[in-house]
Legacy VTK file of the C-alpha trace (Angstrom):
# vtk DataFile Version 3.0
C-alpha trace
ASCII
DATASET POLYDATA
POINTS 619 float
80.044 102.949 116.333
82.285 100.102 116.913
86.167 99.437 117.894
88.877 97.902 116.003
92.488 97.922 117.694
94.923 95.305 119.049
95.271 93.508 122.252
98.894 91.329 122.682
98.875 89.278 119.549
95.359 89.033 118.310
93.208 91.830 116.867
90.293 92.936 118.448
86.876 94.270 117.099
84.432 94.956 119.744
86.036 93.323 122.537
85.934 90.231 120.485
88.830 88.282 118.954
88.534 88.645 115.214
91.284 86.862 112.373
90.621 89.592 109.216
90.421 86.997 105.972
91.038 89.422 103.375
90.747 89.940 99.987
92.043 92.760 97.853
89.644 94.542 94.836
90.538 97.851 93.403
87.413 100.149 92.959
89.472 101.600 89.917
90.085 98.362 88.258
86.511 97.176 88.129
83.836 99.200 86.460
81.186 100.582 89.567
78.453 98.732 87.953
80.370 94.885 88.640
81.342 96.218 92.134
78.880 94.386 94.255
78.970 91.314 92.327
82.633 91.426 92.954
82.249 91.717 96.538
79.789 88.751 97.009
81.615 86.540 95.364
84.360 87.697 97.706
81.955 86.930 100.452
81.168 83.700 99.174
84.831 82.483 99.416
84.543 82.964 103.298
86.537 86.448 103.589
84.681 88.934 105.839
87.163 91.911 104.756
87.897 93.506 101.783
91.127 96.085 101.105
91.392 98.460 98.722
94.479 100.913 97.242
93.730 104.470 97.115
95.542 105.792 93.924
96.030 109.541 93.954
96.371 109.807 90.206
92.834 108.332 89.768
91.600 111.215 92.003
93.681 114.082 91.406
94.658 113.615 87.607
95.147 117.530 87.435
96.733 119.878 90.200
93.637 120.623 92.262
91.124 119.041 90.465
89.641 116.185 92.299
87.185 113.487 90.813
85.133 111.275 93.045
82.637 109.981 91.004
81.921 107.189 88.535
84.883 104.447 88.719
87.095 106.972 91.079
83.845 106.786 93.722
85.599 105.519 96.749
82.771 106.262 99.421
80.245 104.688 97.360
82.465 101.243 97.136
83.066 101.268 100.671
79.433 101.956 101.595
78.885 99.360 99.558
81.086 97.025 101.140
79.627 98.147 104.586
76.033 97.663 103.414
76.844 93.749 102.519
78.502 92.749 105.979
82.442 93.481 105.083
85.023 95.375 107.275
87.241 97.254 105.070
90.896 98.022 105.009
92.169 101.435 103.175
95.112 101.828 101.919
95.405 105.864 100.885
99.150 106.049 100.251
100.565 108.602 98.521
102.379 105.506 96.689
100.586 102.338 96.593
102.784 100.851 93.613
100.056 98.170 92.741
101.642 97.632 88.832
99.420 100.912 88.385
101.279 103.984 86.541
103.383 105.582 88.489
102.555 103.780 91.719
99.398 106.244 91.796
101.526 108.871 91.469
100.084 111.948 89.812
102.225 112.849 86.516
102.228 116.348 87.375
104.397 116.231 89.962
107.143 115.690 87.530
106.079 119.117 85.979
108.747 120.146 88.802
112.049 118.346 87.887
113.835 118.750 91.095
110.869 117.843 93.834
112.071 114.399 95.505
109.669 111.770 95.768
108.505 109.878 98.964
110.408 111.622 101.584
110.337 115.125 103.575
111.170 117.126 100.694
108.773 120.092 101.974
107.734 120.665 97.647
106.469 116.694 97.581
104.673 117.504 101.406
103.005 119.756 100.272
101.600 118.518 97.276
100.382 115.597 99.678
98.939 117.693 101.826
96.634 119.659 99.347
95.759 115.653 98.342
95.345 114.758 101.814
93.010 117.788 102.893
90.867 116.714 100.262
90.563 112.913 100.412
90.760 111.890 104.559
88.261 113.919 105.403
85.594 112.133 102.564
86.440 108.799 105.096
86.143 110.038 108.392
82.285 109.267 108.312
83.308 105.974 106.979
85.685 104.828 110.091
84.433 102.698 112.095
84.526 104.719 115.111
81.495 106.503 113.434
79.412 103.880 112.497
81.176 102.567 108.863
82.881 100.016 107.751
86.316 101.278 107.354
88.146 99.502 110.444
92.017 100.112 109.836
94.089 102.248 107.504
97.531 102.432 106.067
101.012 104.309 106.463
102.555 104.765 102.936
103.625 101.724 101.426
106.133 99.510 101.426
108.373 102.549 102.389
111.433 100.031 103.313
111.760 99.309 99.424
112.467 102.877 98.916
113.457 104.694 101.422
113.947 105.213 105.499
112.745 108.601 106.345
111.130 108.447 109.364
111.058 111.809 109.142
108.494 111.961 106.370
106.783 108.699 107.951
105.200 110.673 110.817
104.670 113.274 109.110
102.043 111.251 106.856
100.826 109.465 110.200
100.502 112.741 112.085
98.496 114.001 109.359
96.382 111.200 108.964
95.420 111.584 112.611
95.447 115.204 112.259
92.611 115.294 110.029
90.399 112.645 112.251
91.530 109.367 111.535
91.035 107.502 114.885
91.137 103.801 113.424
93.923 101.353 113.354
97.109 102.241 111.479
99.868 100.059 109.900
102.666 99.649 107.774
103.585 97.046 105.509
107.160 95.822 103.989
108.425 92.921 102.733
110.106 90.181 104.916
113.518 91.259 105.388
115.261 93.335 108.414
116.385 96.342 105.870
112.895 96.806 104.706
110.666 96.689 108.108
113.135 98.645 109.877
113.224 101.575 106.972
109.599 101.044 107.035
107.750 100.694 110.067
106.561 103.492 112.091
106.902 104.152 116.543
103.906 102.288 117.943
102.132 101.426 115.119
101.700 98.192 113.547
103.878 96.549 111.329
102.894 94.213 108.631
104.496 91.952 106.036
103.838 90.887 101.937
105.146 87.861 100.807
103.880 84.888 98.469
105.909 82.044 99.599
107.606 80.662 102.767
104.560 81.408 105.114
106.288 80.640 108.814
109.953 82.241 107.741
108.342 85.688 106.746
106.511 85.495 110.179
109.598 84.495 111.827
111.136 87.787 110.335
108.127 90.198 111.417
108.013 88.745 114.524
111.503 88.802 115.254
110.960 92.951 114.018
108.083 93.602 116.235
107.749 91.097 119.502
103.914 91.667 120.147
101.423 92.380 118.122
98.374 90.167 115.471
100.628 88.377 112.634
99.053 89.593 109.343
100.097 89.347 105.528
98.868 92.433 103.968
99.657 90.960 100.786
99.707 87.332 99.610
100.557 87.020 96.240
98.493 84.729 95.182
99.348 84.976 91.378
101.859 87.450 89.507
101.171 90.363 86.799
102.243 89.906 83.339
104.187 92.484 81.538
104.739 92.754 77.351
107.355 90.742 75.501
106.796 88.205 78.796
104.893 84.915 79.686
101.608 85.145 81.331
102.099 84.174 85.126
100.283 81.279 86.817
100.220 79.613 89.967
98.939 75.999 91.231
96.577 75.826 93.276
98.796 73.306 95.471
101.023 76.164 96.070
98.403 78.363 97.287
96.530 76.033 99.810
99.902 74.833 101.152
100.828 78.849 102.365
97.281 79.237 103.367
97.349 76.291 106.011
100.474 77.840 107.597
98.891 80.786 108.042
95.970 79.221 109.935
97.539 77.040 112.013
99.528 80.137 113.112
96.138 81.595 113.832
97.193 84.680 111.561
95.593 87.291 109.262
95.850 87.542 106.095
94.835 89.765 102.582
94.867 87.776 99.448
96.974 90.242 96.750
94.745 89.932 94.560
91.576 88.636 95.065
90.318 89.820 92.268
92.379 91.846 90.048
90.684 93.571 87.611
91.860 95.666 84.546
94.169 98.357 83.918
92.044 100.186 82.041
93.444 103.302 79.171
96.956 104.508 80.172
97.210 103.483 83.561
99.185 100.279 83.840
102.900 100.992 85.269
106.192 99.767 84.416
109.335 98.028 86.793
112.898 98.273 85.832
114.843 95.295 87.039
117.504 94.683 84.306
115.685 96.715 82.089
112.250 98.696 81.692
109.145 96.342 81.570
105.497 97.725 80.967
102.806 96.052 82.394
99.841 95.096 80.298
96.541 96.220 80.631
94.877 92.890 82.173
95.991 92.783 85.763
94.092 89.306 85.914
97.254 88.525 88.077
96.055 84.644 88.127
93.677 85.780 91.206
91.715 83.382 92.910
88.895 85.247 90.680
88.888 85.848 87.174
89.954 89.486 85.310
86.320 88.819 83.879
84.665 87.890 87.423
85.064 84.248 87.345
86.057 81.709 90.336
89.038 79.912 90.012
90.302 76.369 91.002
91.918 78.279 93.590
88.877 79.948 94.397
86.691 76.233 94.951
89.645 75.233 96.858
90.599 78.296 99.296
86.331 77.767 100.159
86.944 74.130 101.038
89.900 75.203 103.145
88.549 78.102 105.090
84.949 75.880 105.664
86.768 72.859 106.715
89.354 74.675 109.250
87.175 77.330 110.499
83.929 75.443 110.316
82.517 78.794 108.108
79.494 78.652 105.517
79.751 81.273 103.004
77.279 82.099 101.481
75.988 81.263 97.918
77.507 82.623 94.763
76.237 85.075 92.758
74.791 83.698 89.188
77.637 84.226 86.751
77.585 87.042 84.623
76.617 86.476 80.335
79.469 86.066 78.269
78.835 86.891 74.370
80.490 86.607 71.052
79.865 89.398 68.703
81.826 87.679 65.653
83.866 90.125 63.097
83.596 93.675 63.198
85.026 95.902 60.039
86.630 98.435 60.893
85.277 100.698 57.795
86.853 104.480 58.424
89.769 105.915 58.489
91.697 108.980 60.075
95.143 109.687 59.899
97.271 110.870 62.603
99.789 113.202 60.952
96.915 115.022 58.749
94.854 115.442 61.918
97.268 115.911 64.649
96.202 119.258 65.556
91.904 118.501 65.514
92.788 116.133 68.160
95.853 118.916 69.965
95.188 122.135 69.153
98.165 124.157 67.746
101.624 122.381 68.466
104.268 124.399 70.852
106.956 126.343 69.844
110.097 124.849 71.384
113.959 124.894 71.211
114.407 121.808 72.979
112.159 118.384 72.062
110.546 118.793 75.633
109.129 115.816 78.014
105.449 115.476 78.232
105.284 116.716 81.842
106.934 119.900 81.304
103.928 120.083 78.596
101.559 119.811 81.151
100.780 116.160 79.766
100.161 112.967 82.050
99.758 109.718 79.542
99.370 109.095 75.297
101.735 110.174 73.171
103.958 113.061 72.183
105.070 114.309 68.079
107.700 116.289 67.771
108.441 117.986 63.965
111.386 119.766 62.830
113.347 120.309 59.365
116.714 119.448 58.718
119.018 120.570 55.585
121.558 118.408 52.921
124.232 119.185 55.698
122.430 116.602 58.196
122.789 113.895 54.753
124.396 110.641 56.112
124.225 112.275 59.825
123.485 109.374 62.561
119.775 110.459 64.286
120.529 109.969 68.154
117.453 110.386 70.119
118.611 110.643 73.636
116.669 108.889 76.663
113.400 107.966 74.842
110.363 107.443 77.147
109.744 104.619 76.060
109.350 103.502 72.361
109.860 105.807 69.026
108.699 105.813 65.673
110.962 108.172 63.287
109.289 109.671 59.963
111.188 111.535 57.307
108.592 113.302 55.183
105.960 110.865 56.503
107.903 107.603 55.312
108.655 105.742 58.749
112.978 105.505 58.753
113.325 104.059 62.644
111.699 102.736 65.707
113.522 103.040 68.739
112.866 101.207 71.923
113.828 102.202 75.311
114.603 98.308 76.468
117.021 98.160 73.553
120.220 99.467 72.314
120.130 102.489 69.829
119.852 101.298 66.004
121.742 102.625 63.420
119.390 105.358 61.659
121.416 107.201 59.061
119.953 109.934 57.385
119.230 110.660 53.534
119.039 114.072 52.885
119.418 115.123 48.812
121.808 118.049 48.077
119.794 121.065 48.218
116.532 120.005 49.479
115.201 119.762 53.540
113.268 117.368 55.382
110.366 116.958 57.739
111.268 114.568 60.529
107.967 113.704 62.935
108.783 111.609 65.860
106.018 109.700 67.879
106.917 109.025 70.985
104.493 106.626 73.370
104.610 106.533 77.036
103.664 103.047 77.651
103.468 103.542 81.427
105.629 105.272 84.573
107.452 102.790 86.688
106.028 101.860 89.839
108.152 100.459 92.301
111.968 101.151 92.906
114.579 103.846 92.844
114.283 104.650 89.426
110.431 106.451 89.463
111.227 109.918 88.113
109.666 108.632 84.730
109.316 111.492 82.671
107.527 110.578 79.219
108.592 111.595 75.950
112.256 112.560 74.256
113.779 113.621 77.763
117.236 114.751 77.122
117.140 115.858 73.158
117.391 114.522 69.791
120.911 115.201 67.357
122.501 114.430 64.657
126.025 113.021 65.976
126.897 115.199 68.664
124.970 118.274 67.526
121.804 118.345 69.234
118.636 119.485 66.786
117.030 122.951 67.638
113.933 124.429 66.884
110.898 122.065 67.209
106.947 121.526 67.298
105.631 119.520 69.940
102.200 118.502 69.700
101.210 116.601 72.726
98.329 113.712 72.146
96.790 112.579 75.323
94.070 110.932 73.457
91.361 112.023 76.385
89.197 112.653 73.412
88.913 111.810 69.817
85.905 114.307 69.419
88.173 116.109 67.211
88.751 113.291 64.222
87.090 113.533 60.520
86.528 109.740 59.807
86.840 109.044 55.965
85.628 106.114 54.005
87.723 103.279 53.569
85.587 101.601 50.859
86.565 102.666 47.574
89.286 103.430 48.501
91.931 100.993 47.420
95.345 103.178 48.822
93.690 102.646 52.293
91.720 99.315 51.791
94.176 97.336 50.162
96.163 95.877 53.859
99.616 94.057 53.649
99.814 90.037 54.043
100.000 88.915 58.058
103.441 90.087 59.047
105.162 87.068 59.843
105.208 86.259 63.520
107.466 88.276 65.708
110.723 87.144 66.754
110.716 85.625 70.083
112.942 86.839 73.073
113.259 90.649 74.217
113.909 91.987 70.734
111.189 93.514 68.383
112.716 95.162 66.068
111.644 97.339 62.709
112.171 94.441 60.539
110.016 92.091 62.562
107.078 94.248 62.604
107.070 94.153 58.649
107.576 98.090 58.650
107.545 99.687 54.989
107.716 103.071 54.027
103.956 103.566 53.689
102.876 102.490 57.518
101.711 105.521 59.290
99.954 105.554 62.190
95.741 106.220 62.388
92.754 105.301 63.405
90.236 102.930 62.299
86.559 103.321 63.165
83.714 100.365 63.029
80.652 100.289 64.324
78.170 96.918 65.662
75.353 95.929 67.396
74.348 94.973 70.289
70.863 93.849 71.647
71.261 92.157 74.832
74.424 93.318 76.204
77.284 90.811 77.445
80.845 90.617 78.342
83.082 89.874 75.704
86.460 89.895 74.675
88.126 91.944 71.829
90.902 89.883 69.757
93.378 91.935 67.693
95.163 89.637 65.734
96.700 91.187 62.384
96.752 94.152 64.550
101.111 95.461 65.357
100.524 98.123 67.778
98.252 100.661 69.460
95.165 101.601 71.524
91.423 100.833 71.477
88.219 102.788 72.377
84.579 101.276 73.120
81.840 103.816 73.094
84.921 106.392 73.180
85.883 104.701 76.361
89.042 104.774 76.496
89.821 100.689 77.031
93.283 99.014 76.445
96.606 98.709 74.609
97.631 95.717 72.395
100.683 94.736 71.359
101.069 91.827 68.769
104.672 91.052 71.308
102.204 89.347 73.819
101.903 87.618 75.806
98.163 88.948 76.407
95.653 88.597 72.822
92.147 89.891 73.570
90.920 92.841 75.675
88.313 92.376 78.086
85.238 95.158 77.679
82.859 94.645 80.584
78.846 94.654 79.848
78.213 97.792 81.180
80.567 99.610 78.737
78.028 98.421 76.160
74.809 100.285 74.620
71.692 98.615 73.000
71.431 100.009 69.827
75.118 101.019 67.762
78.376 100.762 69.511
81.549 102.268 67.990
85.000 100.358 68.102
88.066 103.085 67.455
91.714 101.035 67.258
94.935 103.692 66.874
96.915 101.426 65.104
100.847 102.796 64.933
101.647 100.518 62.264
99.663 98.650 59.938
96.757 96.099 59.707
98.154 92.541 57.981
94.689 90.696 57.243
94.574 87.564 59.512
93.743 85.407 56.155
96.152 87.093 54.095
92.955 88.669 51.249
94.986 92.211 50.160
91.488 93.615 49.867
90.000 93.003 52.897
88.723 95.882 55.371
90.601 95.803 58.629
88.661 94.610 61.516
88.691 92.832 65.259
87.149 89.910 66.450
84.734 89.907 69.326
85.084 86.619 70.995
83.015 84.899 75.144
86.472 83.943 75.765
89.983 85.553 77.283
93.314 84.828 75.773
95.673 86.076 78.596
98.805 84.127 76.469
LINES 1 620
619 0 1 2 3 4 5 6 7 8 9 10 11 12 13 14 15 16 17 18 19 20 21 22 23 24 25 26 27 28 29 30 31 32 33 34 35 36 37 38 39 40 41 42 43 44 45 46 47 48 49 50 51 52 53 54 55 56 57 58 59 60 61 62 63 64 65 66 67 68 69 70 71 72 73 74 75 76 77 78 79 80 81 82 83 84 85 86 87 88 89 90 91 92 93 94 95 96 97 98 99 100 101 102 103 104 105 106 107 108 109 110 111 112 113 114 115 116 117 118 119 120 121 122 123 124 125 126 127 128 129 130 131 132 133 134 135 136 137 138 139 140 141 142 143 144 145 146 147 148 149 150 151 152 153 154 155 156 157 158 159 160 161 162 163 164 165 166 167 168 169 170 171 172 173 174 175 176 177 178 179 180 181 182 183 184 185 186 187 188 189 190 191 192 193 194 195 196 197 198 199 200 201 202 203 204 205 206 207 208 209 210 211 212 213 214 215 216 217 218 219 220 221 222 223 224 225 226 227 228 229 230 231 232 233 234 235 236 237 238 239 240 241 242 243 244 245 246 247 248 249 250 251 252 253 254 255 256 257 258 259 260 261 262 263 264 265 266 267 268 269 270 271 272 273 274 275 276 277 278 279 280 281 282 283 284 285 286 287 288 289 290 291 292 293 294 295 296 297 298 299 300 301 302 303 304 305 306 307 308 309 310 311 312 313 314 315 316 317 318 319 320 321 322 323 324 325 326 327 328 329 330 331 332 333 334 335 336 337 338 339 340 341 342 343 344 345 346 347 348 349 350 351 352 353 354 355 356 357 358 359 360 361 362 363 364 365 366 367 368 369 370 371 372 373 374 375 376 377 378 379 380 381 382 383 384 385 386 387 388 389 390 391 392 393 394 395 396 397 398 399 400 401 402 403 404 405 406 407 408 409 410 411 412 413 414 415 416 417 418 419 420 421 422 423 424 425 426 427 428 429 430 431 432 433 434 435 436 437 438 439 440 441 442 443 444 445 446 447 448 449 450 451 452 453 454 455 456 457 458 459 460 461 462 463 464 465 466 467 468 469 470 471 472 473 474 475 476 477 478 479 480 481 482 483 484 485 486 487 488 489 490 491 492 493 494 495 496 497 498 499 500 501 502 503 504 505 506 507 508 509 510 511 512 513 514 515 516 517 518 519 520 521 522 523 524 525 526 527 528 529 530 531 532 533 534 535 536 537 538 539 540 541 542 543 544 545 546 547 548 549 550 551 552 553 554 555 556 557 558 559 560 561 562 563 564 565 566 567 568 569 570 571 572 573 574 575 576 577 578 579 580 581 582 583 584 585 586 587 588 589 590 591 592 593 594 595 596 597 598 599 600 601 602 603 604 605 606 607 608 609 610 611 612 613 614 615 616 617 618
């Protein structure tokens, strides 16, 4: 049993002054397997604490069904953690926003369209309450006040953003302490008077995130809360990337220069990120600043350690730093971990999506209205919703209304229109001959809820309705595609087969700026989305890096692990698959391709494949 609390401006831990030097890993962005060589090479930077989200998706993905094993095993990471030598800070917010989907956010609680997010709305209470019951009560043995590791936890987060119920704000602290949590608790907002005031909590500690300006962000919190340990709960050491943008980085200059404030204010502080990890399937989020923006799967975030476990610059110098000014000797680092290049794999079977919809669905729903994913009882994937129109829809304008987020239009399987949330409407007039009716099939992805700001309600899929002019289209089949499982698929040959084998030139490079359009994609009538199968082997099993170049759009599986968008927009080019995701023996690549495969050396016959490369392109 020890003690962890506060005592005038410095934090205590068994009657000892301690300064927490903090580093932030996700459990759910790092498979279990890399966890503890993760945390020594944490350790070996000098930190003696590491902080963790808690994402409420990851753990409740369906209404009352809770998972706590595998990557979502939270007690086993922080008994892990314990078991090296590290304190550990929880964060078990409802929200955490963290560039994950839907700021961990389960997507079922948009099943309910009117329930109000992040505030005392007694529908949102007590869904958190059912979450609550479950989870706080798995950490109680792991506080520190009975013998674990887990020495302070959090109040929501970064409530002052978003809102300033203090209503709901002790009602999640009450609870907390309701169901036995007797260690520290804080809050944390970003520097400014709005945010810590609509933020911070009666007697409990107040924190700040920031990247820059080290002694003016102290200045603010200080001037917020008189007394009390200065701590950072996030430094942002680096910055996530998001499609159709640059990848982030940060000098090391920058980094060292914030750091040496915060030590010669004697502070505390929580590197965001130390080590970043990957967003692994579905689960990146999305912000909306001037318009949406999806993150991409790598959340590498230019951390002082690698997506792929590597030390930095940064890393060799914040070492140097925290030896030098605090006179510390980490300890070793771990040997690095085998990086391997697998060279070409052909992708050599086919499946298409439209002929095989329902192996991987079921039967689609009967509908009047095109409905949104959630009111489908779907969380992430993608959505296809079929109707027939008649000759009096023939030179009609197709309006699909509040797309979530990006469309692809078929008229009797020949692709007509993509439409983009991020963009305005394109023209999409429609040719139907006198007498005769059309199929239209529109795939709608949901490339990821937004996570931060007042604009979360993110329902997925067609969310208003889809018409012709003014008239809005009745009568539809929605087939919802989650993708959890392609168990369903009947693979075909593609040798042989030249209507299949035979791939288009490379498209010509994309456009650059915010605009992607139908045209730049090199679109014809005959793309339709499927999925390509390929199998390789592996004998000593190594991270490694999967390249999709040639590739437009769509999702890949290793070992049917579900592993990572790409996007031929950018700015990230390879995938990273961890070791342990490997097998000795045959492993199966599956890419869902929504377009078409353009062979990187322009041969019309050759079979579509990826590229298994030892090294990241992040862009």
């Amino acid at each position: 049993m020890s003690t962890f609390g506060t005592h005038g401006n410095q934090f205590i831990y068994n009657d000892e002054p301690i300064t927490l030097l903090s580093g932030a890993i996700h459990y759910f962005r790092v498979v279990p397997e890399y966890w503890e060589d993760r945390l020594r090479k944490l350790m070996a930077v000098g930190f003696n604490t590491v902080e963790t989200y808690v994402a409420w998706n990851v753990h409740e993905p369906k209404e009352g069904t809770f998972v706590f094993d595998d990557i979502a095993d939270l007690e086993a990471f922080v008994r892990l953690a314990g078991k090296l030598g590290l304190h550990v800070i929880v964060r078990p917010s409802p929200y955490i926003c963290a560039e994950w989907e839907f700021g961990g956010l389960p997507a079922w609680l948009l099943e309910n369209g009117d329930i109000r997010l992040r505030c005392a709305d007694p529908a949102f209470l007590e869904k958190v309450d059912a979450y609550f019951d479950e989870l706080l009560p798995r950490l109680v043995p792991l506080l520190c006040t009975n013998g674990g590791p887990i020495i302070a936890m959090q109040i929501e987060n970064e409530y002052g953003s978003y809102g300033a119920d203090a209503t709901y704000l002790n009602y999640l602290k009450d609870g907390m302490i309701r169901r036995g949590i007797d260690v520290l608790l804080f809050t944390s907002d970003g520097p400014e008077v709005a945010m810590l005031r609509g933020g911070s909590v009666e007697g409990i500690l107040a924190t700040v995130n920031f990247g820059s300006r080290t002694r003016e962000a102290f200045e603010i919190l200080r001037n917020h809360q008189p007394e009390g340990p200065l701590m950072v709960m996030e430094f942002w050491d680096g910055w996530f990337d998001r499609w159709l943008g640059p990848h982030h980085t940060r000098p090391t200059a920058e980094i060292v220069t914030e750091l040496e404030q915060m030590l010669e204010l004697q502070a505390s502080f929580n590197f965001y990120m130390f080590h970043g990890g990957t967003n692994f399937g579905f689960m990146n989020g999305a912000n909306h600043v001037n318009h949406y923006e999806p993150t991409v799967n790598s959340y590498d975030y230019d951390a002082i350690l690698s997506e792929d476990g590597q030390p930095t610059q940064t890393f060799f110098a914040v070492r140097q730093l925290l030896t030098e000014r605090l006179g510390l000797t980490p300890p070793e680092l771990p040997a690095p971990l085998p990086q391997k290049a697998y060279g070409r794999v052909e992708l050599t079977q086919y499946a298409g999506l439209f002929e095989q919809a329902e192996q991987l669905s079921g039967k689609p729903i009967a509908s009047i209205y095109p409905e949104p994913m959630e009111k489908v009882g779907q969380a992430y994937g993608f959505i296809l919703y079929t109707t027939t129109i008649g000759d009096e829809h023939n030179g009609g304008k197709l309006i699909l209304q509040e797309v979530r987020d990006r469309a692809l239009i078929f008229a009797d399987g020949k692709q007509i229109g993509l439409v983009n949330r991020w963009e305005d409407h394109p023209e999409l007039i429609l040719n139907v001959p006198t007498g005769s009716k059309v199929r239209l099939d529109i795939l709608v992805e949901n490339m990821g809820r937004i996570n931060y700001g007042p604009l979360m309600r993110d329902r997925k899929g067609i969310t208003e309705g889809i018409r012709v002019g003014n008239q809005f289209l009745h009568g539809w089949e929605i087939t919802p595609l989650p993708l959890e499982s392609l168990e369903g698929l009947n693979f075909a040959s593609l040798k042989g087969h030249s209507d299949q084998s035979k791939t288009s030139k490379l498209h010509s490079k994309p456009r650059t700026g915010e605009s992607y359009s139908q045209e730049a994609w090199g679109e014809s009538e005959e793309s339709q989305p499927g999925f390509y199968r390929g199998v390789f082997d592996v004998q000593d099993a190594a991270d490694t890096f999967i390249r999709t170049e040639g590739w437009g759009k769509g999702v890949i599986w290793i070992n049917g692990f579900l592993l990572s968008r790409y996007w031929q927009a950018g700015p990230t080019k390879t995938a990273y698959i961890p070791a342990p995701l490997l097998r000795q023996g045959e492993n199966e690549i599956v890419v869902f391709e929504l377009h078409r495969f353009g062979s990187v050396d322009g041969d019309l016959n050759v079979l579509p494949f990826v590229e298994l490369t030892d090294k990241p392109d992040l862009g």
